[in-house]
C-alpha positions in Angstrom: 54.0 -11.0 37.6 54.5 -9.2 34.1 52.5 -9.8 31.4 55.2 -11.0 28.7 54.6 -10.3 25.0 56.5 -9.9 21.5 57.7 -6.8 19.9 59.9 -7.6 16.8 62.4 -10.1 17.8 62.6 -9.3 21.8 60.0 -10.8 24.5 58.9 -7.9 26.5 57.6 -6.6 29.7 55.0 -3.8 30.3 58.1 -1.3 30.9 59.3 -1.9 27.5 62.4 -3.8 28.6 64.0 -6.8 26.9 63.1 -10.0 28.7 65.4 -13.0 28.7 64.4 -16.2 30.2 66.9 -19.6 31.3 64.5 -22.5 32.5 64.2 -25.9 32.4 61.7 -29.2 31.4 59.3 -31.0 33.6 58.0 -33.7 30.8 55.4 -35.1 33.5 55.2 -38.0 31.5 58.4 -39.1 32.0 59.1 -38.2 35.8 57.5 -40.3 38.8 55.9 -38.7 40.7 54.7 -36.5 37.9 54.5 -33.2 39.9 56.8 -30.9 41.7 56.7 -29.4 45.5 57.6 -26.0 46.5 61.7 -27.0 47.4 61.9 -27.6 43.7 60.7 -23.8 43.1 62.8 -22.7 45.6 65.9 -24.1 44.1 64.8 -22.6 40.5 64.6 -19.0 41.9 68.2 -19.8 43.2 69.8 -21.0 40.2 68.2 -18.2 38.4 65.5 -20.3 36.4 62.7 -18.2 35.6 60.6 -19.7 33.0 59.0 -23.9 33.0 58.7 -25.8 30.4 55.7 -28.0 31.6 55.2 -31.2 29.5 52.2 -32.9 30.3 50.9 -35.7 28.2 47.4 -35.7 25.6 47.1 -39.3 27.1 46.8 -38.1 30.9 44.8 -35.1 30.3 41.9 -36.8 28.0 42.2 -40.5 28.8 38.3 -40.6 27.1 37.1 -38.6 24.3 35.8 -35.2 26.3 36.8 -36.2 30.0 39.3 -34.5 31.2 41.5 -35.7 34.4 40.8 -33.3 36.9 43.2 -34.6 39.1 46.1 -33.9 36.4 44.9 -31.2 36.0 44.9 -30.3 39.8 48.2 -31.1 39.6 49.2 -28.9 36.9 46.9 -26.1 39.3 49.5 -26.0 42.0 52.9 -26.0 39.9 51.4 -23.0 38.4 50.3 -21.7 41.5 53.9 -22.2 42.8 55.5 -21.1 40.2 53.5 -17.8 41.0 54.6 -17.6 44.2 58.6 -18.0 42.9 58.5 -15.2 40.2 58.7 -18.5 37.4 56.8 -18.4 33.9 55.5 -21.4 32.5 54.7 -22.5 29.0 52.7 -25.6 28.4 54.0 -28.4 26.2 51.9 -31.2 24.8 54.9 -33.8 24.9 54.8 -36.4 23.1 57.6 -38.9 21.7 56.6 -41.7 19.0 53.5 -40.1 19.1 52.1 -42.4 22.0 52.8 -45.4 24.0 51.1 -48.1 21.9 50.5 -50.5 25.2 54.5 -51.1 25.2 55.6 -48.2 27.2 58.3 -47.4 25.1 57.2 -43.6 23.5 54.5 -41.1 25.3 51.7 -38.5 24.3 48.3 -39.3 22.5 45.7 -41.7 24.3 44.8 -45.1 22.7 41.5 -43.5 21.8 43.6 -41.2 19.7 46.1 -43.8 18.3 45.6 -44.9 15.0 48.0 -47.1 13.7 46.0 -49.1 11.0 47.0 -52.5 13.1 50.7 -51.9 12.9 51.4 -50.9 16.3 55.1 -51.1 17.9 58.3 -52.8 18.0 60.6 -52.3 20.8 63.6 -50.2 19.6 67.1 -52.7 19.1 69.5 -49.4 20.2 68.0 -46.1 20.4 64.8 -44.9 21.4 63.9 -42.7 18.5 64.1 -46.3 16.1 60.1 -45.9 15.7 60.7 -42.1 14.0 62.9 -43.6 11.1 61.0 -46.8 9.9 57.9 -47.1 12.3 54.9 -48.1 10.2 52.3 -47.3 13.2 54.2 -44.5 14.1 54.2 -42.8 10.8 50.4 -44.1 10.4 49.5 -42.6 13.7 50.9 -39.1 12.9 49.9 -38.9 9.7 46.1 -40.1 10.6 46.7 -36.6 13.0 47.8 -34.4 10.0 45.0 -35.8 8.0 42.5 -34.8 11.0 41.2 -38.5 10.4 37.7 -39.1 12.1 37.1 -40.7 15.7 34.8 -40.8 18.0 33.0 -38.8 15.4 34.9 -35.8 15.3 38.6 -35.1 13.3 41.5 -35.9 15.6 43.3 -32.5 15.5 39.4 -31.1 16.3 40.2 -33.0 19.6 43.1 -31.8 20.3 41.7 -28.2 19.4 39.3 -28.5 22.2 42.1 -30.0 24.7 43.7 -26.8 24.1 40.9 -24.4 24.2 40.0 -26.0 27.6 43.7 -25.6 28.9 43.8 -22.3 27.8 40.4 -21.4 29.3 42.0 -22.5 32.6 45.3 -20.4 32.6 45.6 -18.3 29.9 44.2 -15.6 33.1 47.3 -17.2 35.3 49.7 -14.2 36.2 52.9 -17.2 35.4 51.4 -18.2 32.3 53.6 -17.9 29.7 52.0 -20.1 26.4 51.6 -22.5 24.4 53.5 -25.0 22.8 51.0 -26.8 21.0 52.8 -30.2 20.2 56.4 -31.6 21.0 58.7 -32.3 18.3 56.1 -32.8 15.3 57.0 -36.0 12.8 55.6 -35.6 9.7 54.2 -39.0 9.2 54.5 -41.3 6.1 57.0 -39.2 4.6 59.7 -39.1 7.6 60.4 -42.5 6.4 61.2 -41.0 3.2 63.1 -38.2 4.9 65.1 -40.4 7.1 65.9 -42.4 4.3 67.0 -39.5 1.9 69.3 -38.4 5.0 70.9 -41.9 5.2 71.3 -42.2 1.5 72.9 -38.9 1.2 75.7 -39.1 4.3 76.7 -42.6 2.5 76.7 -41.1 -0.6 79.2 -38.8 1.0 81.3 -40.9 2.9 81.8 -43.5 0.1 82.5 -41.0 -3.2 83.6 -38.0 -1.4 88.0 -37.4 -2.0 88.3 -35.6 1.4 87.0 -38.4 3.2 89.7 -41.1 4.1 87.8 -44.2 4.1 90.3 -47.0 6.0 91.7 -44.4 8.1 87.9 -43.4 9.4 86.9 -47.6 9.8 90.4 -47.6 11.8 89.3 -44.9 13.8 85.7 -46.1 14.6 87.1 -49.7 15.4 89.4 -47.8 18.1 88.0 -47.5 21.2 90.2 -44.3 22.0 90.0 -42.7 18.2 86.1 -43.1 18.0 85.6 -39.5 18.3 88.2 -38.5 16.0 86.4 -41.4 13.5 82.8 -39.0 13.9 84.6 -35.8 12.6 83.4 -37.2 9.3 79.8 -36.0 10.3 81.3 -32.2 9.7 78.8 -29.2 9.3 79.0 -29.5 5.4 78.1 -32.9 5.4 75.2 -32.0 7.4 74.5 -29.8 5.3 74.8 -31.6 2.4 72.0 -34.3 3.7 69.8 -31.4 5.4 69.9 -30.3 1.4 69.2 -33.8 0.6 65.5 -34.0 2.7 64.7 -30.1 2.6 61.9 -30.3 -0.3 60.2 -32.8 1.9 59.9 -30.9 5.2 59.3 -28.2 3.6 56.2 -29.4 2.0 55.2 -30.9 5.5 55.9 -27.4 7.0 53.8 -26.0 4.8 51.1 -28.1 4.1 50.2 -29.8 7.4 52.0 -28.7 10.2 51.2 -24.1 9.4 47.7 -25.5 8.9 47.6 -27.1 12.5 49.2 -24.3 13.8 46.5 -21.6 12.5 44.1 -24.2 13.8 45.2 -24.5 17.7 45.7 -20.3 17.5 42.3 -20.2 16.4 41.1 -22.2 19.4 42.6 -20.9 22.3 42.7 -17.3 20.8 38.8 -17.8 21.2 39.4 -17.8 25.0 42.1 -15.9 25.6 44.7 -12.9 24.3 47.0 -14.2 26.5 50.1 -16.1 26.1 52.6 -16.7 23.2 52.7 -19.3 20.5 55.0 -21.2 20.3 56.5 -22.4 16.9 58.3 -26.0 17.2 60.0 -27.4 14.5 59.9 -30.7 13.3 61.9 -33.9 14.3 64.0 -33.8 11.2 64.7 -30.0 11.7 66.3 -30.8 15.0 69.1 -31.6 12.7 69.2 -28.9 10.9 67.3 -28.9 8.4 65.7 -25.7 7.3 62.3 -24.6 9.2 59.6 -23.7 6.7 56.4 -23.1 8.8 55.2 -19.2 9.4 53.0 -18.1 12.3 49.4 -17.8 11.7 48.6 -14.8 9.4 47.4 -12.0 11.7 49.3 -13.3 15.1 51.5 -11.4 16.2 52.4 -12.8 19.8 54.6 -15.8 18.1 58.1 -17.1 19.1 60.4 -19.9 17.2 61.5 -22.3 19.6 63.8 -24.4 18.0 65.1 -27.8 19.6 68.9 -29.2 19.4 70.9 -32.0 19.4 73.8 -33.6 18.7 73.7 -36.7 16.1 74.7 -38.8 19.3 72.7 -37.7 21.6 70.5 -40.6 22.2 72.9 -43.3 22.1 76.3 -44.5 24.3 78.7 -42.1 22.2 77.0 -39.0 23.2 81.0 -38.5 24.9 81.6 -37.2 21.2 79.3 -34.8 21.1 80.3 -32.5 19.0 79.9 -28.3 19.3 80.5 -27.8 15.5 77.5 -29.9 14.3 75.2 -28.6 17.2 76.5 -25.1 16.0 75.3 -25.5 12.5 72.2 -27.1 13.6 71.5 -23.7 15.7 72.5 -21.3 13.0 69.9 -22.8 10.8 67.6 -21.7 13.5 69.0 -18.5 13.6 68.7 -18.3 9.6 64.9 -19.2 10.8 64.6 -16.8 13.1 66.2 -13.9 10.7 62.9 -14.9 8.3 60.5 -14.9 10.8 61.5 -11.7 12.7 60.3 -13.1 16.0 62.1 -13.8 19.3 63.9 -17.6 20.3 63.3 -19.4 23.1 65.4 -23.0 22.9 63.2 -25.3 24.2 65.4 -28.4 24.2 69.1 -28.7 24.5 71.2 -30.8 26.4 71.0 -34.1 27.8 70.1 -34.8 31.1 70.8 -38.9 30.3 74.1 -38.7 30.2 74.2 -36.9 33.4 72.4 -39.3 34.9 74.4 -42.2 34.0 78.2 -41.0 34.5 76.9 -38.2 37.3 79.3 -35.1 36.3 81.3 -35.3 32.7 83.4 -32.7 32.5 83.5 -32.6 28.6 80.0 -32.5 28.5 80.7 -28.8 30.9 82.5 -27.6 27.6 79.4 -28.8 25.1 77.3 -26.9 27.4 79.1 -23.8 27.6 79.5 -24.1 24.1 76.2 -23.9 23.6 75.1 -21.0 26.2 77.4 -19.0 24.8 76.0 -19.2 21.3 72.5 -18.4 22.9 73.9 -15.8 24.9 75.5 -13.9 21.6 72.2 -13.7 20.2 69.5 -12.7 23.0 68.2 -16.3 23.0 66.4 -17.7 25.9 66.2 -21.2 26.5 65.0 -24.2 28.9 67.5 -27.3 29.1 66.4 -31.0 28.7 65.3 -31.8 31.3 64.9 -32.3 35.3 64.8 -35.1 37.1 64.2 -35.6 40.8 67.7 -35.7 41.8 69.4 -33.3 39.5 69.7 -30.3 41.8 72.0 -32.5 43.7 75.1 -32.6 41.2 76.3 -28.9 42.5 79.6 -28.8 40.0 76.8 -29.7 37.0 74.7 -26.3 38.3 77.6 -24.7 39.2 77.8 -24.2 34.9 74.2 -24.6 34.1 73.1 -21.4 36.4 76.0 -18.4 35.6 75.3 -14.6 35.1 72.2 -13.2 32.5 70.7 -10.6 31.9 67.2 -11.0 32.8 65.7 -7.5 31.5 67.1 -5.1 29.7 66.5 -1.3 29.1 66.3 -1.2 25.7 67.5 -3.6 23.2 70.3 -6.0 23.1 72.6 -6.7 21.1 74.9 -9.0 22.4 75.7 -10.7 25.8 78.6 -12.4 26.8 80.3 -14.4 29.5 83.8 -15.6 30.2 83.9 -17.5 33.1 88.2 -17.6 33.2 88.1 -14.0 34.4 84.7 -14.0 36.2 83.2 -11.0 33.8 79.9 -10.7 31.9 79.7 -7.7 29.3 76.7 -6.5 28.2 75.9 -4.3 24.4 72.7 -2.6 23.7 70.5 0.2 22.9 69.6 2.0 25.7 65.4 3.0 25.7 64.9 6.7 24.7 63.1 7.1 27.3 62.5 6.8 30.9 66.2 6.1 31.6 65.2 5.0 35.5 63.9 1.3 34.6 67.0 -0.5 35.3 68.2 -3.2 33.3 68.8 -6.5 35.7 71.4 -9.5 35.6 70.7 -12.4 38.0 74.3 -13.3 39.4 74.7 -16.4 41.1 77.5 -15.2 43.6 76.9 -11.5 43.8 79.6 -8.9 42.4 82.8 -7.2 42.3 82.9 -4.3 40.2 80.7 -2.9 37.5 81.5 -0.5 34.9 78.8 1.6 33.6 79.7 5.0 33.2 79.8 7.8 36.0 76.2 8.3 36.5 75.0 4.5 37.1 73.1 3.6 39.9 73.7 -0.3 41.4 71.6 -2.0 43.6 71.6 -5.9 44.9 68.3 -7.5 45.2 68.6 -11.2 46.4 70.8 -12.5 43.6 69.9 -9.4 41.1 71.7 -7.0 40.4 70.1 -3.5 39.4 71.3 -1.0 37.2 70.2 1.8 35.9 72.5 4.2 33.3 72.9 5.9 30.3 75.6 3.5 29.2 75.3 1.2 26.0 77.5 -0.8 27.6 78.0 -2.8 31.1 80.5 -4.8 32.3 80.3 -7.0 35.6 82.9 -8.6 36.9 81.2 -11.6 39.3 82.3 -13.5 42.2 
């Protein structure tokens, strides 16, 4: 397999060409049994999935200060082995949600060993998961006991984690699929996300209660209406998440800053002592996923860095998520696009979606508009992305994949500038800059039904490999219409 790096804002392969990658998660945390076999594989090469999102959990890995599991990490051996074997990259996330389980199984990621939660602990959540995020004492303690690199064991906690990492990256960063590293899912800042979530709730009230464009009775109408609930969540527009993403900004920003840059440089450090392989991967944190403004910079001196930005609806973890709506997710995306415009480095999405909803109403066809939605605005920009998440059983809802896996280009000769689908008349068009030179690489779309026509200018050469299509031309500009 190719050796994938960063030039500028593109991910690229030895030939110089653009790489774009569509994927999906594996949170091995969260799925029973926590591995996958080679059907699974098999599958992803079909739908056109080239690049894992593999989410194994600090907890499983090191269930002891310094012992490692090798039979997770056995495990982890042969998906990468198999991925290998299927042409599929695979990035390695350090999942984690509430920052650990804390003996109730309600949140995943750092051992007990690791859990320091000043006696607090955990309270089952009343509606949503998340609950512990907004005003969970041994939450916040636990995370910000992290940031602090607090002693245990006699040795800081991120030191740990450090060494975790350095061992993983030992072990694959040689792996022809290995991809890199995400060093730590979703990052909460700690004590002050309660002060976050707090300034967030304050200011949409603020809003809703003293704004003139907001029609108070009519919107309680609207909410107490079963069939008007979604028109009742309009109020939660794209200015008036940007008016409460204004309202927190100073304090992720100094958590960006100040704690989570410094963990950053720290984990680069560690695994860059190992290996020169793989990408770093820049998460946001939790509160970003909303759309407030990313702060944090790559370590000074790295230069194979990525932003991979997460995205969800407001409603996405709780029984509205029907309302989802593609304005708000849009905002929340072009503030990772004004992110990635300061960074200068390529975006790989590393959550969208909602496989939850799938799983509990099977195929919903106004979630299939949500989703397009949002692969088109990825598409427009030269974004790759994995969606949240798999689940054994998942492959099965054909009409779901039949929207999820469509036409991309996965490499292109030179640099692009913008892709686009549109499924009504069964054509994907493709602007770039063609490479100065050699003109005989050829740029690559995976199609999941083969093709009908392409236009590319009188001298291009087509060819069909599998579910690839190959073409090699002068042209800026290719057009495909697909079966």
């Amino acid at each position: 397999m190719d050796r994938i790096t960063v030039r500028g804002r593109r991910f690229v392969d030895p030939q110089g060409r653009e790489r774009i990658f569509h994927g999906i998660n594996f949170p091995m945390g969260k799925t029973d049994p926590p591995t996958l076999e080679e059907p699974f594989f098999a599958r992803c090469k079909e739908l056109g999935f080239n690049i894992l999102r593999l989410g194994p959990c600090w907890s499983k890995l090191e269930p002891e200060p310094g012992q490692y599991d090798e039979a997770c990490l056995r495990i982890i051996d042969d998906i990468f082995d198999l991925s290998a074997k299927y042409g599929i990259y695979v990035f390695l996330d350090m999942h984690q949600d509430l920052w650990s389980d804390f003996g109730v199984d309600v949140g995943d990621g750092a051992p007990a060993w690791a859990t320091l939660d000043d006696g607090y602990g955990y309270t089952r959540p009343k509606a949503i998961w998340a609950e512990g995020y907004f005003w969970g004492r041994g939450v916040h303690r636990a995370f910000e006991h992290f940031w602090n690199n607090d002693p245990v064991y006699g040795q800081g906690l991120q030191d740990h984690f450090a060494a975790l990492w350095q061992m993983l990256a030992r072990r694959y960063g040689g792996h022809p699929a290995f991809f890199g590293f995400d060093f730590l899912n979703e990052p909460h800042p700690g004590l002050p996300g309660g002060r976050i979530f707090l300034a967030l709730v304050a200011k949409l009230i603020g809003v809703m209660t003293v704004s003139s464009g907001v029609k108070r009775i009519q919107f309680l109408e609207d909410l107490l209406c079963e069939k008007n609930t979604g028109k009742a969540l309009d109020i939660l527009s794209p200015e008036v998440m940007r008016k409460a993403a204004h309202a927190a900004e100073g304090l992720t920003r100094r958590f960006d800053i100040e704690k989570y840059q410094p963990f950053i440089a720290r984990m680069t450090k560690a695994v860059r002592e190992v290996t020169p392989n793989g990408i770093v991967m820049l998460e946001h944190n939790y509160f970003s996923n909303i759309g407030i403004p990313f702060s944090a910079s790559p370590p000074k001196g790295e230069t194979q860095a990525c932003y991979s930005p997460h995205g969800y609806d407001f409603l996405v973890d709780g029984p509205l998520y029907d309302y989802a709506s593609s304005d708000r997710v849009g905002f929340i995306f072009g503030q990772a696009h004004n992110a990635q415009k300061r960074l200068n480095v390529p975006v790989l999405v590393g959550e969208w979606g909602s496989a939850g909803t799938l799983k509990d109403k099977a195929c919903d066809y106004a979630w299939f508009r949500h989703m397009e939605f949002l692969m088109d605005f990825f598409d427009a920009r030269g974004w790759s992305n994995t969606y949240w998440s798999y689940w054994h059983g998942l492959f099965s809802y054909n009409n779901f994949m039949a929207v999820l896996s469509r036409p991309y280009p996965v490499a292109v000769n030179g640099t692009l500038e913008k892709f686009q689908v549109r499924p009504s008349a069964k054509t994907c068009t493709l602007w770039y800059t063609p490479s100065p030179a050699p003109l005989d690489r050829p740029t690559e779309f995976f199609l999941p039904n083969g093709f009908e026509h392409v236009e590319a200018g009188g001298d291009a050469k087509i060819a069909m490999e599998g579910k690839v299509l190959q073409v090699i031309t002068k042209s800026s500009k290719i057009v495909v219409q697909y079966n």
